[in-house]
C-alpha positions in Angstrom: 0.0 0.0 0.0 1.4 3.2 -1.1 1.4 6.0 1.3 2.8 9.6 1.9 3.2 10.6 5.3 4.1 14.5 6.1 5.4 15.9 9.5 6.7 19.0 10.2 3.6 21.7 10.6 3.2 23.2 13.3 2.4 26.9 14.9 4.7 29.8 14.1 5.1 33.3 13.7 5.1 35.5 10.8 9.1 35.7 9.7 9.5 32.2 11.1 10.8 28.9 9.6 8.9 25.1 9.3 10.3 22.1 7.6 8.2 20.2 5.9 8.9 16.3 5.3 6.9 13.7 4.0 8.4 10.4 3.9 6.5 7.7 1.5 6.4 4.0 1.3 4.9 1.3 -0.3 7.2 1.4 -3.5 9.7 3.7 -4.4 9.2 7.0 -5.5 13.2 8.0 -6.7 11.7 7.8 -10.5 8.8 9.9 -9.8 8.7 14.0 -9.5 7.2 14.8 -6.1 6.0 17.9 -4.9 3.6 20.3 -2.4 0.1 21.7 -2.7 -2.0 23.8 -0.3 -5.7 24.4 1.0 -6.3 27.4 3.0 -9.6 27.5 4.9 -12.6 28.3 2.1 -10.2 28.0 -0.8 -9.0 25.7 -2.7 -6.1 23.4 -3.5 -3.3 25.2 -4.6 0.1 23.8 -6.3 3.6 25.3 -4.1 6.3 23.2 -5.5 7.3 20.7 -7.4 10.7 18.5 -7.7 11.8 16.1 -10.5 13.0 12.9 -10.0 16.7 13.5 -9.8 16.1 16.7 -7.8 17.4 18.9 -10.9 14.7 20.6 -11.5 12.3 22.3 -9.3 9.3 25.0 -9.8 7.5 26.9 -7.0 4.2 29.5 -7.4 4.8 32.8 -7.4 3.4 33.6 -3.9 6.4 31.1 -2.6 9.2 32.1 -5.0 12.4 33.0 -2.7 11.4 31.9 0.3 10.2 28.1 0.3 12.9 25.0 -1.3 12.2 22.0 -2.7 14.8 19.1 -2.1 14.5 15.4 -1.8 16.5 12.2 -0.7 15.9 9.7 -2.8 18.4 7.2 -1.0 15.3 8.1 2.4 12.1 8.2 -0.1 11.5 11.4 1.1 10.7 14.8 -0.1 11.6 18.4 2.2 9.8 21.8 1.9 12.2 24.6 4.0 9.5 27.3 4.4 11.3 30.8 5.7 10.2 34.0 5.8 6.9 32.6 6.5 3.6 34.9 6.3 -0.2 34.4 8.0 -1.6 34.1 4.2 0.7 31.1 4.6 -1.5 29.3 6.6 -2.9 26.3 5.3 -2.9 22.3 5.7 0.2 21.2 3.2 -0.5 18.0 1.2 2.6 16.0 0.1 1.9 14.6 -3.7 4.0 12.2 -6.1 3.3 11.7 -10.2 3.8 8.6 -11.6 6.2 10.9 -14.5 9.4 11.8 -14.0 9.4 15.9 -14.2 6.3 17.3 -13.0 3.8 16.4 -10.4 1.0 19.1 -12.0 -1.1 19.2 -13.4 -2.5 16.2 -11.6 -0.9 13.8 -8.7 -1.2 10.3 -8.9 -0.7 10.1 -4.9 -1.3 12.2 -2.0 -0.5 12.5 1.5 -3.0 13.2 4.7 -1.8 16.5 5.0 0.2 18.4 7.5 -1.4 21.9 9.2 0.6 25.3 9.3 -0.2 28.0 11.4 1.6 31.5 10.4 0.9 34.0 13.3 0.4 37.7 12.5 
């Protein structure tokens, strides 16, 4: 059974720093691009980021751009999001994703993880 499991959210304030991990297992995902979305309360789903299978080649909206970074460790089956600089329009439950392709996890993941809240303090 395939499964994405994120940890890291928590309660911080604005300017503040989260790590975001999501660890999966079930099979392997070091082919597969991986990535983040978001749902803030009363919106919907958003993409954030997005990581290739070798970790080359990353994308991130435009809210995020310059403050949030992709990475993964494909040795641990595991994706990161460093979040800094963080902001209370930040707030939202973060969903861990994989794509069963290797560059892109938009416009539609094939997996997806329980979800992880973050809190961003004014």
């Amino acid at each position: 059974q395939v499964q994405l499991v994120e940890s890291g959210g928590g309660l911080v304030q604005a300017g503040g720093s989260l790590r975001l991990s999501c660890a999966a297992s079930g099979r392997t995902f070091s082919t597969s691009a991986m990535g983040w979305f978001r749902q803030a309360p009363g919106k919907e789903r958003e993409f954030v980021a997005t990581i290739s299978w070798s970790g080359i080649s990353t994308a991130y909206a435009d809210s995020v751009k310059g403050r949030f970074t992709i990475s993964r460790d494909n040795a641990k089956n595991t994706v990161y999001l460093q979040m800094n600089n963080l902001k209370p329009e930040d707030t939202a439950v973060y969903y861990c994703a994989a794509a069963d392709r290797r560059l892109v996890i938009t416009p539609a993941p094939d997996y997806w993880g329980q979800g992880t809240q973050v809190t961003v303090s004014s």
